[in-house]
C-alpha positions as CSV (number, residue, x, y, z in Angstrom):
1,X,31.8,208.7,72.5
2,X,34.6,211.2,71.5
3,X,38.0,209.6,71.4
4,X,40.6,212.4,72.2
5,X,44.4,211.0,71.2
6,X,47.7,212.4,71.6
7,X,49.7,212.5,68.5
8,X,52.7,209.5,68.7
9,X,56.2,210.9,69.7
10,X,58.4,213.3,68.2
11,X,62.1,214.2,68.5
12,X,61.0,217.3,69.6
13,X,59.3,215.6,72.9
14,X,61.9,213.8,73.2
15,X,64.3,217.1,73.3
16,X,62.1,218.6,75.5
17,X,61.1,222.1,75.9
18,X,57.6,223.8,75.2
19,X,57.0,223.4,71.1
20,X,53.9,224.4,70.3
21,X,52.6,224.9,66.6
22,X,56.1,227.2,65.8
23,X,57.3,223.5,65.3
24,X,56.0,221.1,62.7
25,X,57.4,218.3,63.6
26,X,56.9,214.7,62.0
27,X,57.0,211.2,64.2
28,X,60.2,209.3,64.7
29,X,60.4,205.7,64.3
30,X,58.6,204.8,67.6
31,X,56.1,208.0,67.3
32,X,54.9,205.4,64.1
33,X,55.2,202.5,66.1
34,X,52.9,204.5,68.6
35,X,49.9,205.5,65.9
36,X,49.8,201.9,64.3
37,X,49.3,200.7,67.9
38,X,46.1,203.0,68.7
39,X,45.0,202.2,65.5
40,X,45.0,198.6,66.5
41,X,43.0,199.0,69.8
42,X,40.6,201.5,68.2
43,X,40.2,198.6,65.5
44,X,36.1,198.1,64.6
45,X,35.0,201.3,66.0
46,X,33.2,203.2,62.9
47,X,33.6,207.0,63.8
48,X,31.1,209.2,62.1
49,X,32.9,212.3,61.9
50,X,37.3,212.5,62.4
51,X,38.9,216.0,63.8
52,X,42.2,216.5,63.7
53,X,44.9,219.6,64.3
54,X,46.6,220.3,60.6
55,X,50.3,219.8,61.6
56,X,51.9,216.7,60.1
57,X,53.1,215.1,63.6
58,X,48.6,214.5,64.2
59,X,47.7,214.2,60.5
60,X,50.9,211.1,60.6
61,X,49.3,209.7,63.6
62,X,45.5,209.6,61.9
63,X,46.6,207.8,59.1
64,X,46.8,204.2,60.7
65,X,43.8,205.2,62.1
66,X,41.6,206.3,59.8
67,X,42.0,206.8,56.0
68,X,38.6,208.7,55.3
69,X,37.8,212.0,54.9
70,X,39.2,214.3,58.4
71,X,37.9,217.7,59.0
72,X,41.5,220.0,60.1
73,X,40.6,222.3,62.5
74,X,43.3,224.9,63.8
75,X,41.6,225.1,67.1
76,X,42.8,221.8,67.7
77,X,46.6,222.9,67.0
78,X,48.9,223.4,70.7
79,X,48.9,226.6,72.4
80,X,50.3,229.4,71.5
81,X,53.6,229.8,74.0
82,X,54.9,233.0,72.5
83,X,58.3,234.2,73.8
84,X,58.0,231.0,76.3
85,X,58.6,228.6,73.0
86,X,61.8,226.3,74.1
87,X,61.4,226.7,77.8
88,X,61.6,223.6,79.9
89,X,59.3,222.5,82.1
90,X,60.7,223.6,84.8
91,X,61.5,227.0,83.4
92,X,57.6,227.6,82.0
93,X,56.4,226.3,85.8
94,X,58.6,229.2,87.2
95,X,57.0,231.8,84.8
96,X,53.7,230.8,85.5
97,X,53.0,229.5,82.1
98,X,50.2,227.0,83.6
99,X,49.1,228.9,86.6
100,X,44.8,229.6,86.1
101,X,45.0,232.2,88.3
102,X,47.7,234.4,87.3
103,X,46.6,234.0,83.4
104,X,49.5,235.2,81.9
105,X,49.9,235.8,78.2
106,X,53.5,235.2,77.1
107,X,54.6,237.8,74.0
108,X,52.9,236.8,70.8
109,X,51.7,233.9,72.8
110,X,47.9,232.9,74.0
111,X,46.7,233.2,77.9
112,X,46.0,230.3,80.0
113,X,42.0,231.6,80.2
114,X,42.0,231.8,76.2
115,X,43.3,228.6,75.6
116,X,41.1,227.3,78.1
117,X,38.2,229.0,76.5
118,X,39.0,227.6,73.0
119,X,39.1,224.2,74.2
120,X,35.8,224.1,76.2
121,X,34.1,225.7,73.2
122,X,35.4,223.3,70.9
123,X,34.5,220.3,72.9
124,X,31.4,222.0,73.6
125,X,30.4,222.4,69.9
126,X,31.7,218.4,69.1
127,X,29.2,217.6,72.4
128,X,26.4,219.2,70.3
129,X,26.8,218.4,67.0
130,X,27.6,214.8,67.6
131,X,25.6,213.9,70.5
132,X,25.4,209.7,70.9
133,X,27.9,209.3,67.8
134,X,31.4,208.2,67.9
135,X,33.8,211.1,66.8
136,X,37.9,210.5,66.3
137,X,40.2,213.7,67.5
138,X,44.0,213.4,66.9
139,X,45.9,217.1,68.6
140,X,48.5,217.6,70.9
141,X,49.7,217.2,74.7
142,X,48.6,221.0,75.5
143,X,44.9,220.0,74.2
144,X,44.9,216.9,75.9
145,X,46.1,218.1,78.5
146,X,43.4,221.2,79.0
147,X,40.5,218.6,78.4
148,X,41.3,216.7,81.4
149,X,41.8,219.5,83.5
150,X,38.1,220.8,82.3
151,X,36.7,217.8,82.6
152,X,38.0,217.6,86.6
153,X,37.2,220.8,87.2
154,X,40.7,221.7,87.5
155,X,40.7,219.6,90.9
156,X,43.6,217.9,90.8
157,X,47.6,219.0,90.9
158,X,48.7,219.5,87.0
159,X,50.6,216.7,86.7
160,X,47.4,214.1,86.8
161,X,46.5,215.5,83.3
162,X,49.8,215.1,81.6
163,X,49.0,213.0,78.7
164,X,51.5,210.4,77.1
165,X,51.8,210.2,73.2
166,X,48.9,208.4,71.7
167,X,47.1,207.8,74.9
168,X,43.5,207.4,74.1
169,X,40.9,209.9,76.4
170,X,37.3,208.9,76.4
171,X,34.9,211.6,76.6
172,X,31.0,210.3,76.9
173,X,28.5,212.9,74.8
């Protein structure tokens, strides 16, 4: 089973507005709260192998968790928003930062159809290198939020695959 987790909360979520990686933001108080929580209902699961984006906000949530030996992979960090960095939901919606079809790539910023793809090929890759064992990933809302849309086939409206912090996603491989 791959257990996909949302780092725990930030000021910055809090704030609002897109972040992305230009922000390396730690956990607050209830962020901390958050990660020894997961940790607690993921308590007497052995994970063979542990994933996780390099930014301090995921590495802070992993270590309740799991205090062995991670593997920090940037393809796990948030999307790139470019010139759309700060922008509110609303604002990002109007652009057409989430829209599949038009795909556009904000300035010095990643298109919806390459983030897709480097999500799909990183779960693809963690489906077959670690087929039937139990593997940990701790990333972000944008990574989260792309697996579930892949995984419904991009089916349902966007806001079914908003994911909270920590919230724990169960992928079978």
């Amino acid at each position: 089973m791959i257990y996909l987790i949302r780092h725990g909360e930030t000021d910055g979520n809090i704030h609002g507005g897109l972040r992305g990686s230009y922000f390396d933001d730690e956990l607050n108080a209830k962020g901390h709260a958050q990660a020894k929580e997961v940790a607690k209902q993921l308590q007497g699961i052995d994970f063979d192998v542990v994933y996780c984006s390099p930014l301090k906000r995921t590495r802070q949530t992993l270590a309740p968790i799991y205090s062995g030996k991670a593997i920090f992979e940037k393809r796990l960090m948030p999307r790139e928003y470019g010139e759309t960095v700060g922008m509110t939901l609303e604002q990002a919606l109007a652009f057409g930062l989430y829209c599949r079809e038009r795909n556009i790539t904000p300035k010095n910023g990643e298109s919806f159809r390459d983030f897709e793809n480097r999500i799909r090929a990183f779960l693809d890759e963690i489906k077959e290198k670690h087929e039937k064992q139990n593997v940990l990933v701790v990333t972000h809302a944008s990574i989260c939020n792309m697996t579930k849309a892949i995984l419904d086939n991009f089916s349902s409206d966007r806001e079914i695959y908003l994911t909270k912090n920590c919230e724990i996603i169960k992928i079978p491989n």
